[in-house]
C-alpha positions as CSV (number, residue, x, y, z in Angstrom):
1,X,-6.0,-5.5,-21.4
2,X,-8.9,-7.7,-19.8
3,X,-11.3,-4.7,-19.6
4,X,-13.2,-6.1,-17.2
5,X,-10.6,-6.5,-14.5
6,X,-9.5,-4.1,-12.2
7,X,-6.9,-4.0,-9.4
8,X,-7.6,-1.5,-6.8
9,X,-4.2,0.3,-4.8
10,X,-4.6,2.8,-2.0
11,X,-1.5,5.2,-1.7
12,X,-2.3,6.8,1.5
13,X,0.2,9.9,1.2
14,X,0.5,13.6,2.1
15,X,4.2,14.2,2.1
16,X,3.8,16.2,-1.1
17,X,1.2,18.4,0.0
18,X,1.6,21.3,2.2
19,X,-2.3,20.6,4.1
20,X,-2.8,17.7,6.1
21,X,-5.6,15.1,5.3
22,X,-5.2,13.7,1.8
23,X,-3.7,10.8,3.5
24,X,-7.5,9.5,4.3
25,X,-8.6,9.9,0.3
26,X,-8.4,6.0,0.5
27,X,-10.5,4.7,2.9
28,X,-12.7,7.8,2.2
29,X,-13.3,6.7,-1.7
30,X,-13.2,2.7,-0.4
31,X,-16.3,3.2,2.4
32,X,-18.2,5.4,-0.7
33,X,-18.7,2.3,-1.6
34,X,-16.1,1.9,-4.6
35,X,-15.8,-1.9,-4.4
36,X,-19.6,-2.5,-4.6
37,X,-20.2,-0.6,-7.7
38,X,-17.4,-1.7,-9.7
39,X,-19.0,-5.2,-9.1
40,X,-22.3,-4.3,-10.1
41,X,-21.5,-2.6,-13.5
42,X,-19.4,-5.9,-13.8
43,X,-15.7,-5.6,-12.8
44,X,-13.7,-8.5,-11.1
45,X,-12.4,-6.2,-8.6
46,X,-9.0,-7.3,-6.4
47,X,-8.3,-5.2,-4.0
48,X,-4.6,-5.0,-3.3
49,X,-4.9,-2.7,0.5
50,X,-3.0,0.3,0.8
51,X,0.8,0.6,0.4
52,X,3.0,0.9,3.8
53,X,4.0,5.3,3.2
54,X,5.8,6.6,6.4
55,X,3.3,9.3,8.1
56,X,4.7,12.7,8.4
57,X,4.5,12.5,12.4
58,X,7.8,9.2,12.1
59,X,9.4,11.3,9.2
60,X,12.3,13.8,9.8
61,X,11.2,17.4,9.1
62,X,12.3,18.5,6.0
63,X,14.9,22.0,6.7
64,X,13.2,25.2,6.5
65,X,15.0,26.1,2.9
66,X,14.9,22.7,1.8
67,X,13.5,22.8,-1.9
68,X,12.3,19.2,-1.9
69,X,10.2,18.2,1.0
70,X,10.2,14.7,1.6
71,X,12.4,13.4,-1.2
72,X,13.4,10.4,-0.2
73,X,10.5,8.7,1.4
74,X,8.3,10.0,-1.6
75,X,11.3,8.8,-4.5
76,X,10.9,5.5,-2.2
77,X,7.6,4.8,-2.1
78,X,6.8,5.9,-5.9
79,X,9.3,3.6,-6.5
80,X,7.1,0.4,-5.3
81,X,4.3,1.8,-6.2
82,X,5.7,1.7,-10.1
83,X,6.4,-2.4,-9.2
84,X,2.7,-2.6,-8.2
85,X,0.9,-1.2,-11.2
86,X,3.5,-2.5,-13.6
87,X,2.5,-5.9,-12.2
88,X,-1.4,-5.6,-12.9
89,X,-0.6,-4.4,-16.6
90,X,1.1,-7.6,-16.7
91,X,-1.6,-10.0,-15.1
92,X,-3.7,-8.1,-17.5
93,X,-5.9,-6.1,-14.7
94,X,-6.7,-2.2,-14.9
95,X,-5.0,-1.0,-12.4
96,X,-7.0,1.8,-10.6
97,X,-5.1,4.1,-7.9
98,X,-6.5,6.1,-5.1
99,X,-4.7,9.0,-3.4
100,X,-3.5,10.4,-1.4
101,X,-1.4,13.6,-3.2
102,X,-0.8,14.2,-6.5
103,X,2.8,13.1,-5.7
104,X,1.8,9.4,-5.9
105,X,1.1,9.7,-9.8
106,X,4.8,9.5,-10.8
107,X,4.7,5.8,-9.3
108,X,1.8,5.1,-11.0
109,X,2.1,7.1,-14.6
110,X,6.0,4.7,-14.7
111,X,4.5,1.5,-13.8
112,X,1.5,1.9,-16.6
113,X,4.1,2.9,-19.1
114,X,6.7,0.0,-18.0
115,X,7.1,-1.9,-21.5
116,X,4.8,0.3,-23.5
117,X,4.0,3.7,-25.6
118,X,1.5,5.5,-23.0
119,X,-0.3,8.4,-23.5
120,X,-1.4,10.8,-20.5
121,X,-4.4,12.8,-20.1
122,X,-3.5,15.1,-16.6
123,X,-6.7,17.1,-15.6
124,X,-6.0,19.2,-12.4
125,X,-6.3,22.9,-11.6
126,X,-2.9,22.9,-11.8
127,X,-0.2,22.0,-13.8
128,X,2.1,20.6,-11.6
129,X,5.3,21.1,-13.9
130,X,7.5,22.3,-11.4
131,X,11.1,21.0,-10.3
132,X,13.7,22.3,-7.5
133,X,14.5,25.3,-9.4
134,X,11.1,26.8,-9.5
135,X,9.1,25.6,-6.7
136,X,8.0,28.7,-4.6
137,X,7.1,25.6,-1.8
138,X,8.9,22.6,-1.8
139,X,5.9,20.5,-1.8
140,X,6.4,17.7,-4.7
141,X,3.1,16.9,-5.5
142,X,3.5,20.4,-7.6
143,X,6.4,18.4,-9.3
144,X,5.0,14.7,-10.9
145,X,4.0,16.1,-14.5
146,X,7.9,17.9,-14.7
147,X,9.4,14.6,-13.7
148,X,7.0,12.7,-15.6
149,X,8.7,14.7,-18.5
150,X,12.0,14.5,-17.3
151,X,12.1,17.8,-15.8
152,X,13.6,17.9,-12.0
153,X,15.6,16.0,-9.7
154,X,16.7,12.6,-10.8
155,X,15.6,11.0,-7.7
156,X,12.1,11.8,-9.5
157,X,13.2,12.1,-13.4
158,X,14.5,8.2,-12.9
159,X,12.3,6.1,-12.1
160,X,11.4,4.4,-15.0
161,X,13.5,2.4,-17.5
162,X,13.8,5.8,-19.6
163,X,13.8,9.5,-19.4
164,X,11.0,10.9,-20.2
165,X,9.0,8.7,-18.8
166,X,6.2,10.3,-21.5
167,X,7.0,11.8,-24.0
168,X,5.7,15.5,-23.3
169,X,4.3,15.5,-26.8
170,X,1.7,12.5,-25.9
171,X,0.4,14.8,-22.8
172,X,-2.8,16.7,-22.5
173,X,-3.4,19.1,-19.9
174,X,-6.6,19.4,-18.8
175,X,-8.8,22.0,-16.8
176,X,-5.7,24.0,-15.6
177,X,-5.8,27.3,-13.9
178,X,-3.5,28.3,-11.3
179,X,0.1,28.2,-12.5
180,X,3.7,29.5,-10.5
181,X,5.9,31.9,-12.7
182,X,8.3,30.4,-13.6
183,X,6.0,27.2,-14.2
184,X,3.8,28.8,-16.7
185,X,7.1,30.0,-18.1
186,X,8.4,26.4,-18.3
187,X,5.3,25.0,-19.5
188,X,5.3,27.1,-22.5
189,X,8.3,26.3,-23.8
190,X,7.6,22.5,-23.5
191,X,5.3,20.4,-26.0
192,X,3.0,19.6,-23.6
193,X,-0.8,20.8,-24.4
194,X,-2.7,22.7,-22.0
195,X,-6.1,22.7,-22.6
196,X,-7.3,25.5,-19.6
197,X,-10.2,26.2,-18.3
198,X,-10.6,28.6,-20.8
199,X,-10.5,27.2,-23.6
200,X,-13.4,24.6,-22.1
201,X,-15.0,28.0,-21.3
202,X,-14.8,28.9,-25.2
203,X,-15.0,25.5,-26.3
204,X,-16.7,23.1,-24.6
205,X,-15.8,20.5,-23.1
206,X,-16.4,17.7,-25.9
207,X,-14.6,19.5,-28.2
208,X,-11.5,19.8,-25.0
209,X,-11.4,16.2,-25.1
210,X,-11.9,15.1,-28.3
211,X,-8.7,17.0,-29.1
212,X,-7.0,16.0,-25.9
213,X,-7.6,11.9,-27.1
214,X,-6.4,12.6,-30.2
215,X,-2.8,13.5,-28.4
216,X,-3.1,10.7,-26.2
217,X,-3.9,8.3,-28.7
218,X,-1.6,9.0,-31.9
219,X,1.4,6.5,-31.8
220,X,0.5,4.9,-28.1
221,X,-1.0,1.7,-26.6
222,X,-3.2,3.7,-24.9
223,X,-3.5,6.2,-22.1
224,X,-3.7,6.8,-18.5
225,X,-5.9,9.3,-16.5
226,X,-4.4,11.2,-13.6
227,X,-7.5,12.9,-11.9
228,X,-6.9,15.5,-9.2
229,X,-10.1,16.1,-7.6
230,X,-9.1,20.2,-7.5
231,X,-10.0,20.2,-11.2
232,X,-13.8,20.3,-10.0
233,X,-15.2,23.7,-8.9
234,X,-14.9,23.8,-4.8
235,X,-18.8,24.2,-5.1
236,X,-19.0,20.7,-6.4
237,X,-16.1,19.3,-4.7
238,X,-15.0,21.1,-1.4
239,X,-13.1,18.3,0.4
240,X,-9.6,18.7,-1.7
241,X,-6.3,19.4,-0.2
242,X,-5.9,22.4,-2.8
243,X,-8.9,24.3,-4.3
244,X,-8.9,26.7,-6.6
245,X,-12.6,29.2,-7.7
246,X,-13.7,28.8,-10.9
247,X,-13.3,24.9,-12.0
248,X,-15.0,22.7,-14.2
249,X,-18.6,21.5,-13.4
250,X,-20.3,17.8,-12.3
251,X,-21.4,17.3,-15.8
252,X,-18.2,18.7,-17.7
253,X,-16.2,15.9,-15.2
254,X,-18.2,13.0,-16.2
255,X,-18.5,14.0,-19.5
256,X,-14.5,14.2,-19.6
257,X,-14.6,10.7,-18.2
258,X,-16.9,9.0,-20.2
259,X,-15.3,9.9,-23.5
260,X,-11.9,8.6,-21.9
261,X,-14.1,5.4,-21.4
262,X,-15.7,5.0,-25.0
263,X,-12.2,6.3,-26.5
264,X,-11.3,2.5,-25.5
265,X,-7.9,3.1,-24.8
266,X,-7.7,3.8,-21.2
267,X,-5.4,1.6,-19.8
268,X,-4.6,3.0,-16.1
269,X,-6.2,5.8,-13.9
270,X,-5.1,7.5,-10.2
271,X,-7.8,9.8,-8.5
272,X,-6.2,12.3,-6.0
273,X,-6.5,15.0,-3.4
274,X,-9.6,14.1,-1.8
275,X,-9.3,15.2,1.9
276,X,-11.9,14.1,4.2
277,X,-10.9,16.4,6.9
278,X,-12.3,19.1,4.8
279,X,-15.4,17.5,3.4
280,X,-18.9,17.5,4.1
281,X,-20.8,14.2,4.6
282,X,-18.0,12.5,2.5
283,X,-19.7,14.0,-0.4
284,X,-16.5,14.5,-2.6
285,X,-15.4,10.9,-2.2
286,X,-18.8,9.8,-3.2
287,X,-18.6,12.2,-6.4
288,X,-15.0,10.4,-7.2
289,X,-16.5,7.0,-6.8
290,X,-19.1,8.2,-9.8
291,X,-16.4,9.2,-12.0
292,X,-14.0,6.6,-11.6
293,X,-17.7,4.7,-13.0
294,X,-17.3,7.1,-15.6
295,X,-14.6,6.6,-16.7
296,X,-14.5,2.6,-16.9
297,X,-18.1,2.8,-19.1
298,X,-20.7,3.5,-16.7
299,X,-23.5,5.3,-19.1
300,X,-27.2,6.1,-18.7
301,X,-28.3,3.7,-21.4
């Protein structure tokens, strides 16, 4: 990987979510000024736009019962997405994805690990290891870590040139604390490793990630970060299409980020959920732009 190139995509999506809004995250994280600093700390920076995703008003409305809202468009769409970030692995670029809903990371989590042994480091309030059978919504950005595993409907489990995608024993779980049921249920019975906001609580958040990279790196060729921006407390981070009380603080985030960074071995990120429409003074985007720095080496000193 040529560290110090980076291809930016904007997924502009909120099929998976249940609240409008997310669907602005791009443009929101791009006018924070996103291209600019990735310059200055010395990135060659393409900027690929933002992928064509049919708006929920020109979509048919999913059926009232319907356990999968938006399947198709969403399969569809991940689908190219994969094509896009598989392609700046191979031209040797980090590629760097802005959301949008959580939904887009199955597009971008297949196309990182196209042709390679990935590790993934998920850090979100919630889990989002859901499928058909559990969902108490219907909303599929509750579903990408499941598929990601191979857990759901193969319209989602597929996408990649295997099943799992990831192995569920290279996943860390970061930060998480607002399960479903029958998803806590599931989740304990896999091998993934959720590292809740308790234990950061009890253990701090250096020792969180230091055993969380030590999952992600064992037997890989790196890892990717999928970063909802719900994992933040709503006191730091209020403009999120989901948040939950009681998250993780400014300083625990960047600290997360910047061990990711001198690990060495990230190799892909996606930043999600930021929703303007809920936001003060685009203050949220401007925090993701900082730790999207973060986490591609920006330090102090």
């Amino acid at each position: 990987m040529t560290r110090r190139a980076i291809t930016i995509i904007g997924v502009p999506v909120d099929l998976g979510a249940g609240r409008r809004g997310v669907d602005m995250g791009p443009s929101a994280i791009r006018y924070a000024g996103l291209h600019e600093r990735l310059e200055i700390l010395g990135y060659q920076v393409q900027d690929e736009g933002n992928l064509a995703v049919p708006l929920v008003e020109t979509s048919a409305p999913p059926a009232p019962d319907e356990k999968l809202r938006y399947l198709e468009p969403i399969a569809a769409f991940s689908a190219v997405l994969a094509d896009c970030v598989a392609r700046a692995v191979a031209q040797e670029r980090l590629p760097l994805v802005l959301g949008g809903d959580h939904s887009l990371a199955l597009g971008s989590v297949t196309g990182s690990a196209r042709e390679r042994r990935l590790g993934l480091i998920w850090i979100d309030a919630h889990a989002d290891f859901n499928t058909d059978a559990t969902t108490p919504s219907g909303n599929i950005h509750g579903m990408p870590l499941a598929a990601l595993t191979g857990r759901g409907h193969p319209a989602l489990t597929r996408l990649g040139r295997a099943v799992p995608i990831i192995p569920e024993e290279r996943i860390a779980l970061i930060g998480v604390r607002d399960l479903d049921f029958l998803e806590r249920e599931m989740l304990r019975e896999s091998a993934v490793t959720p590292l809740t906001m308790h234990d950061i609580d009890r253990r701090g958040m250096a020792a969180v990630m230091e055993q969380a990279l030590s999952i992600v790196t064992r037997d890989t060729e790196g890892f990717h970060v999928s970063f909802d921006m719900d994992v933040l407390d709503p006191r730091e981070a209020s403009g999120v299409g989901t948040p939950v009380p009681g998250g993780i603080s400014y300083r625990e985030a960047h600290l997360a980020l910047e061990m990711a960074a001198q690990s060495g071995g990230l190799r892909s990120m996606d930043i999600v959920e930021v929703n303007p429409i809920l936001d003060e003074r685009n203050a949220t985007a401007i925090l993701a732009v900082d730790l999207i720095l973060s986490a591609l080496g920006k330090s102090t000193l």
